[in-house]
C-alpha positions, 0 to 999 in steps of 0.5 A, a space after each residue: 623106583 616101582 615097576 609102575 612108576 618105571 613103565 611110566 617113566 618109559 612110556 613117556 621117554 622117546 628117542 629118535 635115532 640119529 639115521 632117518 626111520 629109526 624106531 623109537 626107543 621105549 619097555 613093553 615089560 616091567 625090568 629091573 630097577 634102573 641103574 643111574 647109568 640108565 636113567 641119569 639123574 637130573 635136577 629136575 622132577 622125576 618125569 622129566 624125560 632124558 633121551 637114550 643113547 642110540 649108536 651113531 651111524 658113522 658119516 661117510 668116509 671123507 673125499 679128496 676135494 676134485 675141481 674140474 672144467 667142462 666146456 660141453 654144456 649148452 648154456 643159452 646165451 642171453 646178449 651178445 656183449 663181448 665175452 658171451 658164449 653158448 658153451 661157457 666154461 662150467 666149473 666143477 668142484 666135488 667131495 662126498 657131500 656136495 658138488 657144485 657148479 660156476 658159470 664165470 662166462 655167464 656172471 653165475 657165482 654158483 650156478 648149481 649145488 646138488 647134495 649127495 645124501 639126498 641126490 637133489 639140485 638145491 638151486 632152480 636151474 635153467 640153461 636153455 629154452 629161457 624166456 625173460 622174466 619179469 622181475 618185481 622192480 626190474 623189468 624183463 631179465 634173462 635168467 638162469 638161476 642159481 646165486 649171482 650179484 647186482 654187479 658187476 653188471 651187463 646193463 645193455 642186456 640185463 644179465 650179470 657180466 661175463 666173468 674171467 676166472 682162475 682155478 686158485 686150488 684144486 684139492 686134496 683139502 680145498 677147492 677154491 676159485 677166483 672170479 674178477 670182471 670190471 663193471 662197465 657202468 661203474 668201472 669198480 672192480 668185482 672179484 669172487 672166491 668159491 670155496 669148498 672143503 674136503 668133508 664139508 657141505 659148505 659152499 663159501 662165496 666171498 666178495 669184494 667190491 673195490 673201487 679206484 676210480 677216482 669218485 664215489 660211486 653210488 648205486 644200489 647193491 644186491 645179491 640174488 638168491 634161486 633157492 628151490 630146495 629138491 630142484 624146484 618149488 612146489 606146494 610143500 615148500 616152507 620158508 624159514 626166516 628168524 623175523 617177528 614180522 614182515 612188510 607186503 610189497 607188490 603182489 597180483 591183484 594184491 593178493 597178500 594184501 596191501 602194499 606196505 602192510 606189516 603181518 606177523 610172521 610166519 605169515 599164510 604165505 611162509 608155506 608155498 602152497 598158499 601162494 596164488 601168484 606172483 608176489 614179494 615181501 620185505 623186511 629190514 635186514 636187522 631184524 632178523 635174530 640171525 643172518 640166515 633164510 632156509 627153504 625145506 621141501 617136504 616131499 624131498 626131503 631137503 633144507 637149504 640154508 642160505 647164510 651172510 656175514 657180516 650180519 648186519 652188511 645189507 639193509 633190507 631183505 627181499 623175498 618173492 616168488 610165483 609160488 605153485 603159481 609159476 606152472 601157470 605164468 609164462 616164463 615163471 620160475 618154480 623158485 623163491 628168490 631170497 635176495 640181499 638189498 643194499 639201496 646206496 652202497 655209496 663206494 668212496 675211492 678207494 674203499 672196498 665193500 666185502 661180505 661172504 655168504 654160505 650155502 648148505 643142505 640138510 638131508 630132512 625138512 625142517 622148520 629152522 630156528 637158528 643157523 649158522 655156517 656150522 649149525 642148523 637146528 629145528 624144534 618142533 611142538 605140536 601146539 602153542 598152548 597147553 593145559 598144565 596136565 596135557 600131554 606135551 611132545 617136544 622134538 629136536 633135529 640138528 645138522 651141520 655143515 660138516 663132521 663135529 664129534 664129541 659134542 654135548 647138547 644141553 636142552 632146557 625150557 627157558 622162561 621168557 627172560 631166557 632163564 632155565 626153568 626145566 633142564 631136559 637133557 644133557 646129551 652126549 653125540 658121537 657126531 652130527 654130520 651133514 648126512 648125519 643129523 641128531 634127531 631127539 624127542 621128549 614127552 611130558 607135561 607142563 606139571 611133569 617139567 614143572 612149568 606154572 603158568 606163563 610163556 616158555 620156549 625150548 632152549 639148545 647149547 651145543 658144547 664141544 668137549 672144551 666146553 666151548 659153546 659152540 652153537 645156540 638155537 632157541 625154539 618158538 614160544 609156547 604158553 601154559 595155562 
């Protein structure tokens, strides 16, 4: 290759580092011919970029999973039902990247999940000075954030019950505790696992619903989710959430527009900023390209992912909010409720209802593709449509609940029946870790990658060194013409 067509090839190339605010790798000055080892060779035109390798900072030092129990925190009581208390029992558990809090005493299955690499809650959280809030459908509840169920519940005063627990492991490798309470309306039996793991972002909640009462027992379900990303959600909150369309429910003065109208997705109101006041919006559970919803926060930096298996356990999925509307309302909460809806779990005697939702963080802020209890992955394009000798520029960010190393990523433009049309890369990664994303970038055009006319998107295959594939993402569609 000529010196000229070298400089080309490097200005064209971007990498970004696997640490935040690395520098972009790239030639000022004509060098010698390339190896193959330096630029390896592709089956795709000679534009086409491949990342350079960038040595990877090492993930921090694996800890010793802690679990302890605090009795000092004024927690505001919300009734006076047996089992209520004003300075409830708060479980701790604790590693490098996380520490998460349970209120059994207050029915909260997580109550606070605060990510170490950037030092932020990622729950809205609130233990005092509560006023009820209204809630879409419900009527005035008293709450205090944080991730909790529809049952068992405390009808009388509209808060989930009271729970007994017990601390089931308390490290070195696992955390794990149990929580069981009777329902008072249906009298079904409500347990809960937590779960957290030595090098692992993921906090894992595992539920199960039994009843023996004898009877059906037939009754909505739902679980409900205070996601607020950094501690609270303000203008440059996004939402993540893998649907082509959504369906307005109730909002003040209806502002999204009419009860029941289908828009497509993401809508105006995807970014928090947009949000005028109070306002909720549906859409059934199985259209979703997976079981997952994330919120990212520009100005802190933190994405917080919220995943549910089986996938297809709930049938219609709920999100609402008061946007940067909330500092306005009384009572309002500076959160997006992200909520699981069942309408009839319809519980024959002796059966048993079960599901486990994830959550964890990624130390950026991130419009997500894909995710998964291992993977989150996010491209980003600058625009949707492109001439076919315009300048495109392609990123890939990936993070991970918790350490794999020796991974493979192979990107590729796929075409709209999925078939690979331009490989971009294949790309080996020492590790990605929750503090440790992969961040890669490309630079070309539509004729460099050859790409005719038509609709294309950005294609990822995580491959561990078996050559398993692990993890697969697929971007937005962009179109050429």
């Amino acid at each position: 290759m000529s010196a000229r067509k070298y400089l080309l090839a490097c200005a064209v190339l971007s990498v970004i580092g696997l640490m935040a605010g690395a520098t972009l790798v790239g030639c000022a000055t004509p060098t010698p011919e390339p190896t193959p080892t330096e630029v390896p060779a592709t089956p795709t035109p000679e534009a086409t970029p491949v990342p350079t390798e960038t040595p990877a900072p090492a993930p921090p030092e694996a800890q010793d999973v802690k679990v302890w129990m605090e009795s000092d925190t004024y927690v505001q009581p919300a009734g006076e039902m047996a089992g209520t208390f004003d300075e409830p029992d708060i479980i701790y558990m604790e590693n490098e990247y996380v520490k998460i809090g349970v209120i059994p005493q207050a029915g909260r299955q997580l109550t606070s999940y605060i990510f170490k690499p950037t030092g932020n809650e990622q729950f809205w959280v609130k233990y005092e000075d509560i006023m009820p809030l209204m809630w879409p459908g419900i009527g005035y509840v008293i709450d205090q954030g944080g991730y909790f169920l529809s049952r068992p519940w405390n009808g009388r005063d509209r808060i989930p019950i009271g729970m007994e627990y017990e601390i089931k492991e308390e490290g070195p490798d696992v955390g794990r505790v149990r929580l069981f309470a009777e329902d008072p309306d249906h009298l079904i039996m409500g347990e809960v696992w937590i779960t957290l793991e030595r090098g692992s972002a993921l906090a894992k909640v595992e539920v199960k619903l039994s009843n023996d009462t004898g009877s059906v027992v037939n009754d909505f379900f739902r679980d409900y989710t205070e996601m607020a990303p950094g501690g609270e959600v303000g203008p440059n909150v996004e939402l993540s959430i893998p649907v082509d369309e959504v369906e307005i429910g109730r909002s003040k003065d209806g502002w999204m527009g009419a009860e029941g109208e289908k828009v497509a997705w993401p809508a105006p109101w995807a970014k928090m900023e947009n949000w005028e006041h109070d306002g909720v919006f549906w859409m059934p559970a199985d259209s979703l390209s997976m079981p997952f919803m994330a919120a990212a926060n520009r100005d802190t930096g933190d994405t917080f992912i919220k995943i549910w298996g089986p996938a297809d356990f709930w049938e219609r999925i709920r999100v609402w909010s008061y946007g940067v509307a909330a500092e306005k309302v009384r009572a309002a909460h500076r959160a997006v409720s992200m909520d699981g809806y069942m309408e009839d779990m319809a519980l024959a005697d002796g059966d048993a209802l079960e599901f486990t939702t994830y959550f964890y963080a990624l130390p950026e802020a991130l419009r997500l593709d894909a995710a998964d209890a291992r993977f989150a992955a996010g491209f980003a394009l600058e625009k949707d449509t492109y001439a076919a000798d315009e300048e495109l520029k392609a990123s890939l960010t990936l993070g991970a609940s918790r350490v794999y190393e020796g991974l493979t990523l192979k990107v590729a433009v796929v075409d709209g029946s999925g078939s690979s049309v331009a490989e971009l890369g294949s790309i080996e990664v020492a590790a990605v870790a929750p503090s440790v994303p992969y961040r890669g970038a490309w630079v070309g055009t539509a004729a460099d990658w050859g790409l005719s006319e038509g609709e294309y998107s950005l294609s990822l295959q995580v491959v561990d060194a078996s050559g398993e594939v692990m993890f697969e993402a697929l971007s937005g569609s962009f179109v050429v013409q």
